[in-house]
C-alpha positions, 0 to 999 in steps of 0.5 A: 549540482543539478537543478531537479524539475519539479522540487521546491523550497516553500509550500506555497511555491509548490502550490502554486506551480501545481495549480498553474499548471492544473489550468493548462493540463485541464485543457488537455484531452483524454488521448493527450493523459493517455501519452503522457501515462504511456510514455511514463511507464515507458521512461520509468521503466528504464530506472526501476533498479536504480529507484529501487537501490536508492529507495533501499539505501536511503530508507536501510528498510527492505530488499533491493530485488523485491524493490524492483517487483514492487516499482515494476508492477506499480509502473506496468499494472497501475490502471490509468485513463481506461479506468474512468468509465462513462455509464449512460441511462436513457428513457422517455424523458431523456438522458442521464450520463455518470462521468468522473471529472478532476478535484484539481490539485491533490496531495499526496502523502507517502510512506517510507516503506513503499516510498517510489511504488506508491509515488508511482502508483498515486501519481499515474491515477492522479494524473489519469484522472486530470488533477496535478499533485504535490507529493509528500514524501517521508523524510526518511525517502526524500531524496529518492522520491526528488529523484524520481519527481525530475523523471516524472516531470521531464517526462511530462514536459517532454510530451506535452510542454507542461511543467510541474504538474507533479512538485513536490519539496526539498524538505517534506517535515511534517509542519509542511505536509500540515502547510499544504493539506489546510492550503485553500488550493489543495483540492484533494488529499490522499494519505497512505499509511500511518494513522496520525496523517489519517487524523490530520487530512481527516481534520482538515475538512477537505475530501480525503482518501487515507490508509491507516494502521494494518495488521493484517491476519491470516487464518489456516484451518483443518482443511486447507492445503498446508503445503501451499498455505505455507508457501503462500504466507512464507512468500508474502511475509518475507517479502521486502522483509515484510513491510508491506502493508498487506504482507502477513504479520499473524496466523491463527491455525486449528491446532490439529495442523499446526504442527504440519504447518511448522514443518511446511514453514521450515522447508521455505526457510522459516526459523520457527521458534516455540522455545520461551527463552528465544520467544522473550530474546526477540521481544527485548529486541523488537519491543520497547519498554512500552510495549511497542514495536521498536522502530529502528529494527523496521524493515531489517533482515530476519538473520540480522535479528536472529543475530542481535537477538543472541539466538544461533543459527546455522543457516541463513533464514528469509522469515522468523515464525513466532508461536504465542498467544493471541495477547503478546504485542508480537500479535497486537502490533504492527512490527514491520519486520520479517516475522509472523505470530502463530497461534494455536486455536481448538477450531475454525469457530474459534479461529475466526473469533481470534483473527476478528480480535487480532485484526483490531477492526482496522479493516485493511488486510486479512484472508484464509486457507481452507477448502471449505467454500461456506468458511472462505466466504463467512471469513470474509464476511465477518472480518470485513477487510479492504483487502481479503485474499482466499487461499493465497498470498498477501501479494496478491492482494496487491495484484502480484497474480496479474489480475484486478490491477495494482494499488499501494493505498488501501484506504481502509480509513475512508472506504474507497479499499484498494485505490485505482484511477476512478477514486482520485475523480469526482463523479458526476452526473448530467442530465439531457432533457427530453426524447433521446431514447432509440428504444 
């Protein structure tokens, strides 16, 4: 079998590579970073389908074509080095420069449902920005994640002749993830998704960037354009059977156009259900006895839970609509799966009450379809979400509109929203002192 770059047995031996090799990679300029990003996203981009078929068959989460989309746009729109910006002021008594400069060696944990895309991401702005990273995969992704290391190192390797600047181990357990962010020699960790890693970097009293818990909540009002909302959520929703983070999960619709809307949905292939009986068959299905999102459903294909739920169809569907009340866990929790709650309210006011209280104040996604400017913009002022998308789908919210860039962590734990290259460096500020002013 064949010895992958980069991949160890122990933490400390992961660290240590990592940190010995920060110590010839800070040596390096910023025209050596800007090869060695280019040259990744040129050789990445020749395995996007095989990362994205691995990725699928090792998870069982998700689609392979909307795989593709994700890892091509975190390969071609992740900003690199030209997002480490100098801003300079100068005066009478000198001259005060800003630079972003390197915390060193970062960890880096990822999710399963984003595991090559966020790897890609995460690694190409850690890099940019001059740290080495260790990657901490999921368990449910790690031989697609040890796979995709041995690219990135050779690649590495073969532009500048450093090796692991990028590690990551052969079993990623939880213990071991612990074992690396308390590490003296980790500088910098940066969690994505899941709140029991945010606690964990949190407590470890190091410089933390972190994602967490999601639930993301959409509201449509009287005016907006039903067609296209319809489109936009059917689109974002379905998309990887909805287990990207910022993909739709709940509606909160004025009732006046609901209807409207439900006729919408069902022309982009949505099974919209009000009936009671089917309405409590997928609970049974998606829900626990506690109440809680089951786990092994994460990610499967909406005619595959029609289908276990005992609910007949006649056609094939990309996206279940539920319509229920703004307490059922199908609105409250986080499912993961290729489903939306619909709820009916009187008005606006009362929708973005709704969606204020469904968010749960998680502050990660949220966003509106309406033609009213004052209510896109009290919406986004009130709801206060990382990532707030105005008239349009959830996937633009991660750059799918080709504007603003790419991230995969959404740091609504910690502040920092959608991660680019600039978060993942300390700023740091240099004072020349005297006349240097050409004023």
């Amino acid at each position: 079998m064949k010895e992958l770059r980069g991949v160890f047995s122990t933490v400390n031996e992961a660290v240590q590579a990592a940190k010995s090799a920060l110590y010839i990679y800070s040596k390096l300029c910023m025209k050596d970073r800007q090869d060695i990003i280019a040259n990744l996203r040129q050789e990445l981009s020749k395995h996007i389908d095989k990362l994205a078929k691995m990725s699928q068959e090792e998870t069982c989460m998700g689609k392979v074509e909307d795989k593709v989309v994700k890892i091509r746009l975190a390969i071609e729109q992740t900003p690199g080095v030209e997002d480490l910006e100098t801003k300079v002021k100068t005066g009478d008594g000198g001259m005060t420069f800003f630079e972003y400069t390197a915390y060193g060696v970062a960890c880096a944990i990822h999710p399963s449902t984003n595991p090559c895309e966020t790897m890609i991401n995460n690694t190409i702005g850690l890099l940019s920005a001059g740290n080495s990273v260790i990657n901490c995969p999921h368990p449910r992704a790690m031989e697609v994640s040890k796979y995709l290391t041995d690219i990135i190192n050779k690649v590495i390797f073969d532009v500048c002749g450093i090796e692991n600047i990028v590690v990551t181990l052969n079993e990623c357990m939880l213990k071991y993830i612990k074992e690396i962010m308390t590490h003296p020699d980790v500088d910098l960790i940066v969690s994505t998704g899941g709140s029991e890693n945010a606690r964990a970097a949190i407590a470890c009293g190091k410089k933390v960037i972190s994602g967490g818990a999601a639930n993301p909540t959409f509201i449509v009002d009287e005016t907006a354009d039903i067609q296209k909302a319809a489109y936009c959520i059917s689109k974002g929703a379905s998309f990887d059977n909805n287990i990207t983070c910022v993909g739709e999960k709940n509606i909160i619709i004025v009732d006046k156009v609901c209807d409207e809307f439900e006729e919408e949905l069902k022309k982009n292939d949505v099974f919209y259900i009000r009936d009671v009986k089917q309405m409590l068959q997928l609970s049974k299905l998606l829900l626990t006895e506690d109440l809680l999102p089951n786990k092994l459903l994460g990610g499967k294909n909406a005619d595959l839970i029609l289908e276990k739920a005992g609910i007949v169809t006649n056609r094939c569907y990309k996206l279940i609509a539920v319509e229920t009340v703004k307490i059922h866990p199908f609105v409250t929790q986080e499912l993961l799966v290729p489903l939306i709650s619909v709820v009916r309210v009187k008005d606006f006011d009362e929708a973005l009450d709704v969606a204020l209280a469904v968010e749960q104040n998680l502050k990660h996604t949220a966003g509106i379809h309406s033609s009213r400017i004052d209510r896109l913009n009290l919406a986004q002022r009130v709801l206060k979400t990382s990532v707030f998308i105005k008239n349009g789908s959830s996937l633009d919210g991660i750059g799918i509109c080709g504007v603003g860039g790419t991230s995969f962590t959404i740091a609504n734990v910690t502040g920092e929203g959608a991660i680019t290259t600039k978060d993942f460096a300390r700023k740091r500020r240099i004072a020349l002192v005297d006349k240097f002013s050409i004023k």
